[in-house]
C-alpha positions in Angstrom: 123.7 142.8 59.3 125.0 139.3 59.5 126.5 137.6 56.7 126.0 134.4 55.6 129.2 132.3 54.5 128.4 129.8 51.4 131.0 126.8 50.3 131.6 126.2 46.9 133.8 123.8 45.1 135.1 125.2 41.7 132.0 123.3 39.6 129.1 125.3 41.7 130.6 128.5 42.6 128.2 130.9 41.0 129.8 133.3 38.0 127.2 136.0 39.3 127.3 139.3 38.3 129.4 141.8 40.4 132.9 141.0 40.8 135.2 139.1 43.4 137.9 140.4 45.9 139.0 136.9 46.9 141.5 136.1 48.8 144.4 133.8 48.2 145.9 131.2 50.1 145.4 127.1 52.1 144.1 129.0 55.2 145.0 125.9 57.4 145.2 127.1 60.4 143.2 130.5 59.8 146.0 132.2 62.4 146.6 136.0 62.8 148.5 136.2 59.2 145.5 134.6 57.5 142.8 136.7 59.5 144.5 140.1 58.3 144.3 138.8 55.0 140.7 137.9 55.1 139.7 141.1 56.9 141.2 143.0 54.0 139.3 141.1 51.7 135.9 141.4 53.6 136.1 145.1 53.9 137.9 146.3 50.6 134.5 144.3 49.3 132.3 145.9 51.4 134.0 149.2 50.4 133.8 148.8 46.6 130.4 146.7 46.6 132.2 143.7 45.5 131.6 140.1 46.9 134.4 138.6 49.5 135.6 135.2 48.6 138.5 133.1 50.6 139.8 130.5 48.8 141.3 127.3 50.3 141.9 124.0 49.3 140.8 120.2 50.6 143.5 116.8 49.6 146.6 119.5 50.2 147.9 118.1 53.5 149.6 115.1 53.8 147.7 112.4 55.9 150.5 112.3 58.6 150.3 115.9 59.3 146.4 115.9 58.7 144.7 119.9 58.1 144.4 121.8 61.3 140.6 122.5 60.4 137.9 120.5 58.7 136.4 122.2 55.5 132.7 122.7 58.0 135.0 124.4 61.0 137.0 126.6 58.6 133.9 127.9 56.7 132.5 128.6 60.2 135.7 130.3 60.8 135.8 132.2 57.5 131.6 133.5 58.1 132.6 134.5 61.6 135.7 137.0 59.9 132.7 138.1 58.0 133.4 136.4 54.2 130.6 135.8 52.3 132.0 132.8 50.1 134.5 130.2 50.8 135.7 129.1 47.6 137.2 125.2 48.3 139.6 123.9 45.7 140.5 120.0 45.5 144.1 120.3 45.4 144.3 116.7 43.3 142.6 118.7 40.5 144.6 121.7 40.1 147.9 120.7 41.3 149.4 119.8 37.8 147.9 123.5 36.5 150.2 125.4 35.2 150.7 129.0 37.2 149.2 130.9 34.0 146.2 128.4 33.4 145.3 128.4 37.1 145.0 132.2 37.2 143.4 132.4 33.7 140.8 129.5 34.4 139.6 130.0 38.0 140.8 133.4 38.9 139.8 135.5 35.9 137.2 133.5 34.3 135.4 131.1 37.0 136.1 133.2 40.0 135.7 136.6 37.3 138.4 138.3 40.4 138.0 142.2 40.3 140.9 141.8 43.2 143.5 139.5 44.6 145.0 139.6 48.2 147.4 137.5 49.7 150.4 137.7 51.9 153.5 138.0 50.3 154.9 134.3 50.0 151.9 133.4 48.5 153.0 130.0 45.7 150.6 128.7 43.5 150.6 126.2 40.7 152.6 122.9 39.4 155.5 122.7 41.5 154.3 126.0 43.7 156.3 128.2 40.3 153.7 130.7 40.7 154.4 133.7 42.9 153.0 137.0 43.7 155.3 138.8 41.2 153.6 136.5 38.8 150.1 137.6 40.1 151.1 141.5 39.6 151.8 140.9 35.7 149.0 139.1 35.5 147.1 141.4 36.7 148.2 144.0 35.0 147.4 142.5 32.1 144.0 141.8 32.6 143.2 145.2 34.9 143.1 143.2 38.5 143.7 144.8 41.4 146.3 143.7 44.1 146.8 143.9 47.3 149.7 141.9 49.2 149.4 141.8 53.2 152.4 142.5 55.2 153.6 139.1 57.4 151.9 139.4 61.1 154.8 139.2 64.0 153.7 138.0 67.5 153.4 140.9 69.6 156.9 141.0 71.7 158.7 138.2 69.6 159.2 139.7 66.5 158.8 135.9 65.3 156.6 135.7 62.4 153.4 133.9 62.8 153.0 130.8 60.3 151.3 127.6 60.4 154.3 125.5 60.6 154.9 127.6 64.2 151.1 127.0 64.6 151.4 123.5 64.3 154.6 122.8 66.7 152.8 124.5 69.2 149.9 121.9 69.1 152.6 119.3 68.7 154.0 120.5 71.9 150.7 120.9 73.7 151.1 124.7 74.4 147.5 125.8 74.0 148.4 129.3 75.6 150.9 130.0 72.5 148.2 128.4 70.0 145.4 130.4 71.0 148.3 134.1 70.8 149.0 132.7 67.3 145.3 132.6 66.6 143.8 136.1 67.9 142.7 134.4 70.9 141.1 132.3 69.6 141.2 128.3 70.9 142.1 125.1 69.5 139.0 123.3 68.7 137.1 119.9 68.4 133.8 119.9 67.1 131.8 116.8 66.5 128.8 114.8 67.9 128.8 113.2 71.2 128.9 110.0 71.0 128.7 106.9 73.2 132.0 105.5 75.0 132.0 102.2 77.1 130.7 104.0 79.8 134.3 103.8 81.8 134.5 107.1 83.3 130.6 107.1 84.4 131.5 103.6 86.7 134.6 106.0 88.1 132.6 109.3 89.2 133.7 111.2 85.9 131.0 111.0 83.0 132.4 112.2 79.7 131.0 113.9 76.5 133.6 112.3 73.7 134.0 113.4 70.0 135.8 111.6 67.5 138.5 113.0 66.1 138.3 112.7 62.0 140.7 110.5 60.5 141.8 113.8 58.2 142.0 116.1 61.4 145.4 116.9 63.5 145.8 115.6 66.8 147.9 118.0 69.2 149.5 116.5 72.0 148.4 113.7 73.7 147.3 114.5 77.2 144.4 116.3 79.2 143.7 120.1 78.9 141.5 122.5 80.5 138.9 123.0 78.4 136.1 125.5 77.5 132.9 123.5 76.1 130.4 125.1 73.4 126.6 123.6 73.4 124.4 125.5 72.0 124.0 128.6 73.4 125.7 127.4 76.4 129.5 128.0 78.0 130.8 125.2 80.3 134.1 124.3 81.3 136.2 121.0 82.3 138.9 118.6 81.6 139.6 116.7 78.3 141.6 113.9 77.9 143.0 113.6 73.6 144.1 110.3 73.0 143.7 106.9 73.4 143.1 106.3 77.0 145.8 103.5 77.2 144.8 102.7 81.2 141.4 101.8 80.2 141.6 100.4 76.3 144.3 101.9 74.7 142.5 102.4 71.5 143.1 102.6 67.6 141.6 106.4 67.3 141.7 109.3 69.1 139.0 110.6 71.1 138.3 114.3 72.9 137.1 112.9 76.4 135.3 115.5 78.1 134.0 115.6 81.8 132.0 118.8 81.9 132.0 120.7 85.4 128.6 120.5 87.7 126.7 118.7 84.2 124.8 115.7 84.3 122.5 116.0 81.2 122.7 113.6 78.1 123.6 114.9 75.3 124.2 111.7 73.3 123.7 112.6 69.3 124.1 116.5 70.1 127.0 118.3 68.0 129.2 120.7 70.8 132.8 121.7 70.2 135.3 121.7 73.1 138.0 124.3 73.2 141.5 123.9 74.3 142.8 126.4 76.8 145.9 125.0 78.5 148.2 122.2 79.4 148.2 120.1 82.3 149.7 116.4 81.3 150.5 113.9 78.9 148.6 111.3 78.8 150.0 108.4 81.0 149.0 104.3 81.3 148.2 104.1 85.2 148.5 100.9 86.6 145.4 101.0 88.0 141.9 102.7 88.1 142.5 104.0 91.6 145.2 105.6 90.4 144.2 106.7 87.0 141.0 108.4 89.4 143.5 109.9 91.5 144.9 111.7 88.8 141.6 112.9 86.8 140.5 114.2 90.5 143.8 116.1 90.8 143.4 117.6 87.0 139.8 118.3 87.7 141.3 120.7 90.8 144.3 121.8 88.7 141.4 123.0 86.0 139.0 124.7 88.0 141.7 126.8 89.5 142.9 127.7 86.5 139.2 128.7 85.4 138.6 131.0 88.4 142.0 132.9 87.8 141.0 133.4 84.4 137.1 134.3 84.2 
């Protein structure tokens, strides 16, 4: 049986009638560490007949870092661990909650939490003062159960896994060590294709580009081989993240696709390209001829890459 993940905000989260093992935590980057979390929510719920809820946040990250995920890609995330609620909190509402009035107000009453999980550097509250010691009183007191999750090390580093690790990967362009970090699974960009100046079609390379939100994180400049999600169907390419400074050098960022042996338009359809690995920064050529030189030489570098790996 598949479940179907609902979002909530605080306001329309239902009180229903059973219970709540819900998870605690920002869930930014939704890496291994948050994944064994979640899993222990979703089946000590499906154990005990409860309902599994993941709570997160949205206005938490600052907007020069941006959040690794939007709130529609996490939830997607979240359903696919198999969750049945993500529970999204505006961080601008509850950040000047005291530690006692955030548990007593939204976890016991609102969220009416038969269980907590979290790992075990979980902060909560004005000024982060709330801690899971705090959490164990508490719910003590008001006959809660808790579970902490042990910290997830990266198989042969011993290195715990964390966000900020997460994130200086991305920063560095090393999709290969993002996707470890992650279960396997890929950076992403998801978005609707939408229509460019046409550059790359007058050059032999067509491209599929996405808009990159103002809120979401960039990684690294530069092209990467990359798996593309439409529908029901699995392509594969090159993407170029930036600002194509030989051609416009634009104000936004933009995930530039040319899809391999594809010639269909897909102008207004949503798809999501996936980031598998590294080949360059992104670099001003001083000419087309030399900018086409180089997309011709990453679209050999890719599909080499692709045959050794599927």
């Amino acid at each position: 049986m598949i479940k179907v993940c609902n979002t909530f905000s605080l306001n329309d989260l239902p009180l229903g009638t059973k219970g709540r093992v819900i998870a605690l935590g920002l869930f930014d980057g939704i890496h291994q560490g948050h994944m064994d979390i979640i899993k222990k929510t979703v089946a000590t719920a499906e154990r005990d007949g409860l309902t599994s809820t993941v709570q997160t946040f949205k206005n938490l990250i600052k907007t020069d870092s941006r959040s690794l995920y939007t709130d529609e890609e996490r939830l997607g995330i979240v359903g696919n661990l198999g969750a049945e609620e993500l529970l999204v909190l505006d961080f601008d509402a509850v950040k000047n909650m005291e530690p006692e009035q955030y548990l007593t107000d939204i976890i016991l009453y609102r969220a009416v939490a038969d269980t907590i999980v979290m790992g075990n550097d979980y902060r909560f509250g004005k000024d982060a003062k709330g801690d899971v010691n705090m959490i164990r009183e508490f719910a003590k007191a008001n006959d809660i159960r808790v579970i902490v999750v042990n910290d997830r090390l990266l198989e042969g580093t011993g290195k715990k896994i964390s966000t900020t690790w997460l994130r200086q990967a991305l920063g560095k362009g090393d999709a290969d060590l993002a996707k470890d970090l992650c279960g396997g699974r890929y950076y992403s960009y998801s978005g609707y294709c939408v229509h460019g100046k046409m550059l790359g079609r007058t050059m032999g390379f067509p491209t599929a580009n996405i808009n990159i939100p103002d809120d979401k994180y960039v990684v690294r400049r530069g092209v990467y081989v990359s798996r593309v999600l439409l529908g029901h169907r699995v392509l594969y390419g090159v993407t170029n993240i930036g600002r194509r400074p030989t051609l416009e050098d634009a104000v936004n960022d933009v995930a530039e696709t040319y899809i391999f042996d594809f010639d269909e338009d897909i102008y207004g359809a949503k798809f999501t390209v996936e980031l598998m690995h590294f080949l360059r920064p992104e670099e001003q050529y001083k000419s087309k001829d030399e900018l086409i030189k180089a997309v011709e030489n990453n679209k050999k570098q890719a599909r080499d890459y692709i045959k050794n790996l599927i």
